[in-house]
C-alpha positions as CSV (number, residue, x, y, z in Angstrom):
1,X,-2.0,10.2,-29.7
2,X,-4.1,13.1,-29.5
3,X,-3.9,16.4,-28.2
4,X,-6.0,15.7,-25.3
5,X,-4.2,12.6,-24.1
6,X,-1.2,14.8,-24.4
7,X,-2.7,17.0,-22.1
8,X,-3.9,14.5,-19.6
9,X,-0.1,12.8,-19.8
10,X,1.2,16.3,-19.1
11,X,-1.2,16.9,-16.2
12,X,-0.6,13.8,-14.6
13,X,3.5,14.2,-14.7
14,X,3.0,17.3,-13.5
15,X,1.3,15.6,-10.0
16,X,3.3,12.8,-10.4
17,X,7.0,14.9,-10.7
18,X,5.3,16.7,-7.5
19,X,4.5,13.9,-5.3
20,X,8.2,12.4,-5.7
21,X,11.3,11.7,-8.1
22,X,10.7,9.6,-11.2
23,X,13.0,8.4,-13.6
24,X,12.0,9.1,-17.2
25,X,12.5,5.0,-18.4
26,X,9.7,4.7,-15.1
27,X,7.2,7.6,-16.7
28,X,7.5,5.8,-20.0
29,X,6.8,2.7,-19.1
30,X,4.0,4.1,-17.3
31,X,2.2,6.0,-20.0
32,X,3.4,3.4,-22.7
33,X,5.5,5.8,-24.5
34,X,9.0,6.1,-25.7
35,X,11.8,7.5,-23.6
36,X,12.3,10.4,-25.7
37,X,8.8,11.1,-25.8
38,X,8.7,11.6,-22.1
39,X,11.9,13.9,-22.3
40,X,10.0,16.4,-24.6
41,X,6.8,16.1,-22.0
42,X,9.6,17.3,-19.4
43,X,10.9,20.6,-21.7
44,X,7.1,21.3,-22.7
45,X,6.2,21.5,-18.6
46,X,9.7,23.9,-18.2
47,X,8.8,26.1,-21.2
48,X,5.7,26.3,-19.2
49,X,7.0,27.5,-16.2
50,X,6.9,24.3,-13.6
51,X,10.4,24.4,-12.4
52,X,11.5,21.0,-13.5
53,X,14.7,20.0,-11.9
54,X,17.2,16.8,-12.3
55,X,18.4,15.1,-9.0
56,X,20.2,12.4,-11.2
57,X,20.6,10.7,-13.9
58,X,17.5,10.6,-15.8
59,X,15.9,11.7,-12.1
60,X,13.6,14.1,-12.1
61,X,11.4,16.2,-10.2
62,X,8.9,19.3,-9.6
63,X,9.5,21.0,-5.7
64,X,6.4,20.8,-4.2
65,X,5.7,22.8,-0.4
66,X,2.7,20.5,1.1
67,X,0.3,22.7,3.1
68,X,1.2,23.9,6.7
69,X,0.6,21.5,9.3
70,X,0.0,20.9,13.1
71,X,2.6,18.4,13.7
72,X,-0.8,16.4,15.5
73,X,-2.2,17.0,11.9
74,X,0.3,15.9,10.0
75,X,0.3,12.7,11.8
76,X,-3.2,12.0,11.9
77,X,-3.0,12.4,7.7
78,X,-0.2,9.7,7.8
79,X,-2.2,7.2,9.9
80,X,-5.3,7.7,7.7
81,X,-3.3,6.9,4.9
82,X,-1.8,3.7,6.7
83,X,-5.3,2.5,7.6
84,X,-6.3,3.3,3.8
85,X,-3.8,0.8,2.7
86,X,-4.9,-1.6,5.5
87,X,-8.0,-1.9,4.3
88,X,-7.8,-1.1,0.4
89,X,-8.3,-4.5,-1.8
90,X,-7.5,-3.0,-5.1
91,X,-4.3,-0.9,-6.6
92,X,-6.6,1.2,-7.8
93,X,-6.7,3.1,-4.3
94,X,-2.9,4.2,-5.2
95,X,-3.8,7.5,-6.1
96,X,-6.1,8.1,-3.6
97,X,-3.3,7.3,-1.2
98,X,-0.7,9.7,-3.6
99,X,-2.9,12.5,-3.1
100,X,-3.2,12.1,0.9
101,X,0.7,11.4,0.7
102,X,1.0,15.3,-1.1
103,X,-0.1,16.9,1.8
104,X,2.4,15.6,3.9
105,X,5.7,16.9,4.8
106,X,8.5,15.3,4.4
107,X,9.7,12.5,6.4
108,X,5.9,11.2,6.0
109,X,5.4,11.8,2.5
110,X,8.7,9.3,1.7
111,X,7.2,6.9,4.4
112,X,3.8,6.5,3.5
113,X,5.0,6.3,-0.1
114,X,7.3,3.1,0.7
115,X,5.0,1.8,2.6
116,X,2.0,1.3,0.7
117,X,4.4,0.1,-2.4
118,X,2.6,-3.5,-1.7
119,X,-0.6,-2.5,-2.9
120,X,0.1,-2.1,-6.4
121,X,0.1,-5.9,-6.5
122,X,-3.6,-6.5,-5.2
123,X,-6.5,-7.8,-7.7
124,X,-9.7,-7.0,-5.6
125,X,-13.0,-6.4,-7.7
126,X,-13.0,-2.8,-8.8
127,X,-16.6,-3.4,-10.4
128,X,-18.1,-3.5,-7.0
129,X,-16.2,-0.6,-5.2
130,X,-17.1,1.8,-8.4
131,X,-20.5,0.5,-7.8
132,X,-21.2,1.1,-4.6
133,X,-19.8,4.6,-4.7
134,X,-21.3,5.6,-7.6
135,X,-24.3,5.0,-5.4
136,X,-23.7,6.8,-3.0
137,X,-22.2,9.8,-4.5
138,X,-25.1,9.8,-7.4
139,X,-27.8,9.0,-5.2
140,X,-28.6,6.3,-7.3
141,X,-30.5,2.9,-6.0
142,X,-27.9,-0.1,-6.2
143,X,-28.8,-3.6,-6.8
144,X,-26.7,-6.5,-6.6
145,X,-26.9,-10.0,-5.1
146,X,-25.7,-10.7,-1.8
147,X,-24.7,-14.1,0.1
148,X,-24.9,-13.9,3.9
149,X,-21.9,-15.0,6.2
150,X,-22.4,-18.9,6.0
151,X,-25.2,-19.2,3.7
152,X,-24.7,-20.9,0.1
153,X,-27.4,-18.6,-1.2
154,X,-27.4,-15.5,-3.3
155,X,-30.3,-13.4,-2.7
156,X,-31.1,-10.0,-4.5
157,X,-31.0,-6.5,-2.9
158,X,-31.8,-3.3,-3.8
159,X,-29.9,-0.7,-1.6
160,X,-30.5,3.1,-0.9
161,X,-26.7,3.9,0.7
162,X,-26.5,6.1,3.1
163,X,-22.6,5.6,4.4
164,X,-19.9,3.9,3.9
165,X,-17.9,2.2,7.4
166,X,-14.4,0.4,7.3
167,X,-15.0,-2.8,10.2
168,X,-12.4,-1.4,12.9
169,X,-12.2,-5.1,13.6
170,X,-11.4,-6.8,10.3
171,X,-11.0,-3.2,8.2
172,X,-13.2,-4.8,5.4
173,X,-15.7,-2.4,3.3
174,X,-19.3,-2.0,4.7
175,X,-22.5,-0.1,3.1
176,X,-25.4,1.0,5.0
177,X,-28.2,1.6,3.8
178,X,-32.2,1.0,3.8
179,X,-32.5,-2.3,1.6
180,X,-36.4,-1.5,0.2
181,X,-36.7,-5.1,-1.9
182,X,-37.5,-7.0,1.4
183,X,-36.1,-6.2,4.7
184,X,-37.4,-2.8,4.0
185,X,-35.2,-1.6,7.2
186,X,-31.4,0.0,7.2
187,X,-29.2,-2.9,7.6
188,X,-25.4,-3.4,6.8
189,X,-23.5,-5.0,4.3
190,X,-20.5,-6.3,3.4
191,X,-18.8,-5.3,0.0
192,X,-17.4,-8.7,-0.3
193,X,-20.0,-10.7,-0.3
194,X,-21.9,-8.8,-2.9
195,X,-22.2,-9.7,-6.6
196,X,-23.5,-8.5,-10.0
197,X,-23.9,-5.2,-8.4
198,X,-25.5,-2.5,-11.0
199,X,-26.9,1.0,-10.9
200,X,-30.9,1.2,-11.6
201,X,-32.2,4.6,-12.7
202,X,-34.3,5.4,-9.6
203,X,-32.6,7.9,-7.4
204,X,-33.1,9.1,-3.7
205,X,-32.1,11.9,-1.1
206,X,-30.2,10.9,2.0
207,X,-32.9,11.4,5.1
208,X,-31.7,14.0,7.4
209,X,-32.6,12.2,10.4
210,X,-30.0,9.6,9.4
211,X,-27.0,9.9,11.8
212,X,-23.8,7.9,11.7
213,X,-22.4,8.6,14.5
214,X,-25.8,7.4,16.5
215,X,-26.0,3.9,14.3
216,X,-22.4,2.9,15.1
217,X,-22.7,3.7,18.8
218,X,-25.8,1.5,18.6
219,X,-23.7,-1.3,16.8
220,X,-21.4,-4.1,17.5
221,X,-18.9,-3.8,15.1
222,X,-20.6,-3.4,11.7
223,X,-24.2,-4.3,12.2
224,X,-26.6,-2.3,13.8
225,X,-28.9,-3.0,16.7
226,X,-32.3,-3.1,15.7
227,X,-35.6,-3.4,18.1
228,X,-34.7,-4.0,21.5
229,X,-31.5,-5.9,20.8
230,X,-29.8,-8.7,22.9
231,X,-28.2,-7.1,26.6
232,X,-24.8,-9.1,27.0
233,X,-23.5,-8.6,31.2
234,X,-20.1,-9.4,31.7
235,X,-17.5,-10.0,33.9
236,X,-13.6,-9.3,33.6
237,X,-10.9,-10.3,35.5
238,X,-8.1,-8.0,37.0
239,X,-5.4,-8.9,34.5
240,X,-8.5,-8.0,31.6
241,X,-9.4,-5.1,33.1
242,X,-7.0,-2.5,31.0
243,X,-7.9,-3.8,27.8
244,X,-11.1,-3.1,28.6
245,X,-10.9,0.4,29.8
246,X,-8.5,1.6,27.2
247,X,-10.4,-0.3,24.4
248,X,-13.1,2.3,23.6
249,X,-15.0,-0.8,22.3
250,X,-18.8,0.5,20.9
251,X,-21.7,0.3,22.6
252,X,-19.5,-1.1,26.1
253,X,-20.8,0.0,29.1
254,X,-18.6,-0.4,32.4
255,X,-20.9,-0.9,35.4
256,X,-18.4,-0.7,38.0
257,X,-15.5,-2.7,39.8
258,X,-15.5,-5.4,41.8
259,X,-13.3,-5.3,44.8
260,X,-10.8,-7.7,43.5
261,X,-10.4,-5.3,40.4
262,X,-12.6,-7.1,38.1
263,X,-15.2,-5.2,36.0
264,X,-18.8,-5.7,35.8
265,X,-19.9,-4.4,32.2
266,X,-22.6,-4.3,29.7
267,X,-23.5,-4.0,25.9
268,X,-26.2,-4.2,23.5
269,X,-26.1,-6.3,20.9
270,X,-27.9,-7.1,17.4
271,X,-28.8,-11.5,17.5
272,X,-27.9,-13.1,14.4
273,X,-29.4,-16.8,13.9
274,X,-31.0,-18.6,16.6
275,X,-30.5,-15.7,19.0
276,X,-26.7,-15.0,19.4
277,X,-25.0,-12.2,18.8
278,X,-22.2,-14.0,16.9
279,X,-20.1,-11.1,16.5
280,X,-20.3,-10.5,20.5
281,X,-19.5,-14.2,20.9
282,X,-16.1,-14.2,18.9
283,X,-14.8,-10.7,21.0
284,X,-15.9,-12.2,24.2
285,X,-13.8,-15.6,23.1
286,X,-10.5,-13.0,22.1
287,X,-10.1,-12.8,26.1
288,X,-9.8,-16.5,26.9
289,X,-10.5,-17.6,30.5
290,X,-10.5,-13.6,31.2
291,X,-14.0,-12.8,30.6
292,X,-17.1,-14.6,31.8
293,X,-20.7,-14.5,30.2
294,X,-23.0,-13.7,33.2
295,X,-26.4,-13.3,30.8
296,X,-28.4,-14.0,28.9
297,X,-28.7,-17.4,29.7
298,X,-28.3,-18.8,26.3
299,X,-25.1,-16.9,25.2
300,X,-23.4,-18.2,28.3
301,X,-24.3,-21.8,28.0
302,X,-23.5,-21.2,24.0
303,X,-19.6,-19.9,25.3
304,X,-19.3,-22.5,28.0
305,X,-20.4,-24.9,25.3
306,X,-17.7,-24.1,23.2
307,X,-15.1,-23.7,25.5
308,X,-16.0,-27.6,26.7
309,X,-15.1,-28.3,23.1
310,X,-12.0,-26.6,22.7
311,X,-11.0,-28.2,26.0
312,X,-11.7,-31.6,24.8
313,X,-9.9,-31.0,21.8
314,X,-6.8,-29.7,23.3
315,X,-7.1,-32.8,25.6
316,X,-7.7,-35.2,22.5
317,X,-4.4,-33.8,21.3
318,X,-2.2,-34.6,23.8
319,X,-3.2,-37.5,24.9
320,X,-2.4,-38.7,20.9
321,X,1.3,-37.5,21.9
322,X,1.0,-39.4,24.8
């Protein structure tokens, strides 16, 4: 081994004895190196200075004093790290998740530590992820080929990203971006559902005009509105009517309450195929018999369709137990 992956192994102890205790059988399996050969790492780092201290046997660790804190910012570190491991398909977002966990104090550095031990086992495609934020962070146009929820297609698409948005919804990965090979519009989409993805040599400055904040609050979900959109008016019963004020769902306008204590409210929303607003469709159908479609016209018939269905199955069901 040579001297700089010495140097690299050293470094990385160094963060590694930092963020928590490690047994040196742990570090060697680790860095594929003998036992002994971490041991000398350990009194090369002391020599150096780092105050290297055993907690145990063969336990060892560096004191580390995480930055000072607002308790309100302490936690709002922990819960970012939580909803990073949430939504984080690959082990490769471990030490993204280590680093966050460093700034911590302690009890939160222990718990987010244990508690994102399940994502060393995940196998998600890597190639993608690097892809898409090489992107973004070189400025570079990504193509790849992309297969739209319930098409068998794969069509090619070449992407100038803008952001990157986790789905509060389902948590999955999202890029935005203008897509210039045929939409030529800034559209959404899913990291998923990509393939091949690859860096071309053309490059491109993010428009100033482009705000995040503005596109999401113009979204359902994900995907943007764009044009004039689909207006979705709604009704709520009483016993719905909390979930919908505390929800702080996107784009959901209240219009006022009824005296009964049912809410009147309002959204805009972006129509998939044949019109709907599918992602619209599957929140309204999350409340049950609690919500009712009041327009357009062909989104209510659409959810009074398939509530008819469900009925009839449930019906189809037990009358077989019957």
């Amino acid at each position: 081994m040579g001297p700089k992956e010495k140097a690299f192994r050293l470094l990385d102890l160094v963060e590694r004895l930092k963020l928590r205790p490690y047994r040196v059988g742990e570090q060697a399996r680790l860095y594929g190196v003998s036992d002994r050969t971490v041991e000398r790492d350990l009194e090369a780092l002391s020599r150096q200075g780092y105050p290297v201290e055993r907690v145990g046997r063969g336990l060892y660790r560096i004191p580390d004093r995480p930055p000072s804190l607002h308790p309100i910012e302490a936690l709002a570190l922990f819960a970012a790290g939580r909803l990073l491991y949430h939504q984080a398909p690959t082990k490769q977002y471990q030490s993204a998740l280590e680093k966050l966990a460093r700034m911590l104090p302690e009890p939160l550095r222990g718990l987010l530590l244990r508690s994102t031990e399940g994502l060393k086992a995940r196998q998600g495609d890597t190639r993608t992820l690097e892809m898409v934020a090489r992107a973004l962070l070189e400025r570079r146009v990504l193509a790849f080929e992309y297969r739209s929820a319930g098409s068998k297609n794969w069509r090619p698409k070449e992407l100038l990203v803008y952001f990157l948005e986790a789905n509060r919804a389902n948590l999955g990965l999202y890029a935005v971006g203008y897509e210039r090979s045929y939409h030529r519009a800034v559209l959404t989409f899913k990291l998923s559902r990509m393939r091949n993805a690859r860096l071309l040599e053309e490059t491109y400055e993010l428009p100033q005009d482009f705000d995040p904040g503005l596109y999401f609050r113009q979204a359902w979900g994900v995907v943007g509105v764009r044009g004039e959109g689909v207006e979705v008016r709604l009704r709520f019963t009483p016993e719905a009517a909390w979930r919908v004020l505390e929800g702080d769902y996107p784009g959901l306008e209240v219009e006022g309450e009824l005296p009964d204590g049912s809410l009147l409210a309002r959204l805009r929303a972006a129509p998939f195929k044949g019109g709907v607003p599918w992602e619209v469709l599957a929140w309204i159908q999350s409340f049950g018999p609690r919500v009712e479609v009041l327009a357009p016209e062909a989104l209510r018939a659409l959810w009074l369709e398939e509530a008819r269905q469900v009925a009839a199955k449930a019906t189809a069901v037990v009358g077989k137990g019957a």
